[in-house]
C-alpha positions in Angstrom: -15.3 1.5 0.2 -13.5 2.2 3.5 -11.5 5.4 3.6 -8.4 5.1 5.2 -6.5 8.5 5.7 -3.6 8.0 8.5 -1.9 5.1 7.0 1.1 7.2 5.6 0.9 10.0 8.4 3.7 9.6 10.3 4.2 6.2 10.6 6.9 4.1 9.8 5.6 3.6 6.5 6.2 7.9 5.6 10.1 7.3 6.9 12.9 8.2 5.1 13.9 4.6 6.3 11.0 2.8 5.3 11.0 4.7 1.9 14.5 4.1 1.0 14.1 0.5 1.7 10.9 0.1 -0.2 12.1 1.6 -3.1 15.7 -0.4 -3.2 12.8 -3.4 -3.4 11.0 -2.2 -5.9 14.0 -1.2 -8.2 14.7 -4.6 -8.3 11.2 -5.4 -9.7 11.4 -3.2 -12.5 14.3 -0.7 -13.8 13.2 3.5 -13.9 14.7 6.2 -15.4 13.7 9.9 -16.1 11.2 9.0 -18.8 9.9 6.5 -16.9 5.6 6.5 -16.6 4.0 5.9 -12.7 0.9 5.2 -11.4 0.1 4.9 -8.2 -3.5 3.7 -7.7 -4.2 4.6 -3.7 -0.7 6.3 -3.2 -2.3 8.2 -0.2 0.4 11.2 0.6 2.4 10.1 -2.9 5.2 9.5 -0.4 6.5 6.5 -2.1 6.3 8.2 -5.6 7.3 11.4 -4.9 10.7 9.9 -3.8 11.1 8.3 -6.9 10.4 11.1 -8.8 13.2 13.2 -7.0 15.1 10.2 -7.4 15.3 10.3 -11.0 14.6 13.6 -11.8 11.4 11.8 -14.0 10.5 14.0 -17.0 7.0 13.4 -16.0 5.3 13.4 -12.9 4.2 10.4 -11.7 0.8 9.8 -11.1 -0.9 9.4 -7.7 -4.7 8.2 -7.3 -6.7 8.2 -3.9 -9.8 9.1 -2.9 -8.8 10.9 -0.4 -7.8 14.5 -0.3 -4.9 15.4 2.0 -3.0 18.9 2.9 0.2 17.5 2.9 0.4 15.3 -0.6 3.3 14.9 -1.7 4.6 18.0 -4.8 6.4 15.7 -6.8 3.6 13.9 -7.9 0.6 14.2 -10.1 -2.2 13.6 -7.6 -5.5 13.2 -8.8 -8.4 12.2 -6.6 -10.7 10.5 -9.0 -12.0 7.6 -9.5 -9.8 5.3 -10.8 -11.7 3.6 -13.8 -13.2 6.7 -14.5 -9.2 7.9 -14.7 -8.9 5.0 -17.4 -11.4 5.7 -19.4 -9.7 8.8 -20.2 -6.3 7.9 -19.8 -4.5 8.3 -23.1 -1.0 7.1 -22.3 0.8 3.8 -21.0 3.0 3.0 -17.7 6.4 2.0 -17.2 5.2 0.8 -13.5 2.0 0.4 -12.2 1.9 0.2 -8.3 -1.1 -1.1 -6.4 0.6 -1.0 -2.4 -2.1 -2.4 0.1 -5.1 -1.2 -1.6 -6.7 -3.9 -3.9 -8.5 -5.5 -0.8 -10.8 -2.3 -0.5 -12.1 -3.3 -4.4 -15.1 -6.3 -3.9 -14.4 -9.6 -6.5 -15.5 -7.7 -9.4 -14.3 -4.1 -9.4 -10.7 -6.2 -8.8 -11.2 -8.5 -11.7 -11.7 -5.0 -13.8 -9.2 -3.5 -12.0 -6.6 -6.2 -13.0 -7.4 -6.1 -16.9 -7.6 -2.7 -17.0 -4.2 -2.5 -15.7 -2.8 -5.0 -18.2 -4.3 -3.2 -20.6 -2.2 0.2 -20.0 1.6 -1.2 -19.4 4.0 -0.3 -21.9 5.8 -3.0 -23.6 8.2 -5.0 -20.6 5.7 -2.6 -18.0 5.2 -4.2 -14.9 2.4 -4.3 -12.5 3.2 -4.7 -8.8 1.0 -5.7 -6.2 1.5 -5.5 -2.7 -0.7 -6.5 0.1 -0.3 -7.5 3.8 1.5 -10.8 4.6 -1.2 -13.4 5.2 0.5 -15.6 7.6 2.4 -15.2 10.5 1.7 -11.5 10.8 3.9 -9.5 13.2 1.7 -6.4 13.4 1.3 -5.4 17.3 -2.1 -5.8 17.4 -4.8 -5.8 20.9 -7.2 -8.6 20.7 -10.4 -7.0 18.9 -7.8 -5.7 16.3 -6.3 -9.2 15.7 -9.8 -10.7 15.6 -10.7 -8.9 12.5 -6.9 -8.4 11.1 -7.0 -12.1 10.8 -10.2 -11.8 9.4 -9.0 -10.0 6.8 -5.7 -11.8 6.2 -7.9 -14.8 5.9 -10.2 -12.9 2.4 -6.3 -11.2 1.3 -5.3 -15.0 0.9 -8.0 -15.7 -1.5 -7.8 -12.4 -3.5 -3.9 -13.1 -4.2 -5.0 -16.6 -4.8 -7.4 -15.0 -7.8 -4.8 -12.1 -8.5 -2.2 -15.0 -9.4 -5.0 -16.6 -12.1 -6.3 -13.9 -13.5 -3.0 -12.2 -14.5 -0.9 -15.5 -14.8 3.1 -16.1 -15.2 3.3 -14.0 -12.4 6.4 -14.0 -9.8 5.9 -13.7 -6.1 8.4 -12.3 -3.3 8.1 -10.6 -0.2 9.6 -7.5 1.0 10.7 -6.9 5.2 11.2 -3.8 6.8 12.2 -4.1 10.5 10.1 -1.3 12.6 11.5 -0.2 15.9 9.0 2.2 17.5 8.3 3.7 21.0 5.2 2.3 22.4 3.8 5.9 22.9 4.6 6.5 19.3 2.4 3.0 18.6 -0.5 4.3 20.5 -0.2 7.5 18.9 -1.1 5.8 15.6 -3.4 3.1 16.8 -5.7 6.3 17.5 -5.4 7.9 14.3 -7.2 4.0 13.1 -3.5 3.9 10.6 -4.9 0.3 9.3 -8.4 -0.8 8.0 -9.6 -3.4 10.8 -9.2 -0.1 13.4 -11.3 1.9 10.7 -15.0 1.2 12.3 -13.5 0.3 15.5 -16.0 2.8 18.3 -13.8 4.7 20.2 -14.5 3.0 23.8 -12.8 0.1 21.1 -9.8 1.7 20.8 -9.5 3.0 24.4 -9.6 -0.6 26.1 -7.6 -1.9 23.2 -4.8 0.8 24.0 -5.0 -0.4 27.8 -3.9 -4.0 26.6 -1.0 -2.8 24.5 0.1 -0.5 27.2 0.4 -3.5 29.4 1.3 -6.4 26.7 4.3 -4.6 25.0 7.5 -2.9 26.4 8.3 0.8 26.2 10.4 0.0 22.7 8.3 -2.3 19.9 10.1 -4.4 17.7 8.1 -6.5 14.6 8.7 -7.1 10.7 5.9 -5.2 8.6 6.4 -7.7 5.9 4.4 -7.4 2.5 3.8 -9.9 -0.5 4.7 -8.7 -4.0 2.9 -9.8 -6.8 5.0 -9.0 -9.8 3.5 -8.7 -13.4 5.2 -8.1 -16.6 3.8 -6.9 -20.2 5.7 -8.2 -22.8 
């Protein structure tokens, strides 16, 4: 599975901005309150967790999964970094809200078929599951041309997995949520070079370089886009 560990560090998706907005979205999907249950299964820094659980004030912390070990996770949340059906298999309690946020394409067709069961199987009673994964059309995301090469690539095998997601849970509801990033191109290049999304993961660094070069001449000195997502919602009853 690819590891992707500069997603959340200090990009627009670790903003107070971005957060806020996020979370108004997803408060619409499902209602919390401070007994709610979380899981976040690839929550990275816990960012978007660990502001609900300040939030609220939740009796118990939610829980974050990744496989990734980072200094700076987030202390309001219950990080473990474990594999997550291992983490099932000895999970004894069920979830208000279970978030999967751009992290069911790294599973292959049958660890996500698992995944999606599993999940079912450990909502509470009107729990929902949320799924959230890159637009698949249209994408706004700056991109130089390698990068855009295999970002549509990738768009092109998210299209079928939320195709499957949608028949394997069923009675699902679909929506999409916008955020409207305004960055500095420096600030862009900054993150292109920490590889912040999976097609710039096994990218060689002479990659990166000359794809840098075309931003730098493409784009102006102040980047405008929409990150938008699709959002998969599932509810237990």
């Amino acid at each position: 599975m690819i590891q992707l560990k500069n997603w959340d560090n200090k990009t627009w998706l670790s903003s107070a901005s971005y957060l806020n907005a996020f979370n108004s979205f997803l408060l619409k999907k499902k209602k919390l309150n401070k007994n709610s249950k979380i899981l976040d299964i690839g929550c990275g820094r816990g960012k978007v967790i660990g502001s609900l659980s300040r939030k609220f004030k939740l009796s118990n912390k939610p829980i974050g999964i990744d496989p990734i070990v980072h200094k700076d996770v987030d202390k309001s949340i219950d990080f473990r970094n474990q594999d997550i059906f291992k983490f099932f298999k000895v999970n004894n309690q069920k979830f208000d809200l279970i978030l999967i946020k751009q992290t069911l394409h790294f599973f292959n067709k049958s660890k996500r078929q698992e995944l999606l069961k599993t999940c079912k199987n450990n909502l509470k009673k009107n729990g929902v599951l949320l799924i959230l994964s890159l637009n698949t059309s249209k994408n706004e995301i700056p991109c130089f041309q390698l990068m855009k090469q295999r970002l549509n690539r990738g768009l092109a095998r998210d299209s079928i997995m939320l195709n499957s997601v949608n028949k394997i849970l069923k009675n699902t509801k679909i929506d999409k949520f916008k955020y409207e990033v305004s960055t500095t191109k420096d600030k862009y290049i900054k993150i292109l070079k920490q590889r912040y999304i999976s097609c710039l993961v096994n990218l060689t660094n002479d990659q990166i370089k000359k794809g840098i070069n075309e931003i730098k001449s493409n784009y102006s000195n102040r980047i405008l886009f929409n990150d938008i997502l699709i959002c998969i919602k599932y509810k237990y009853y």
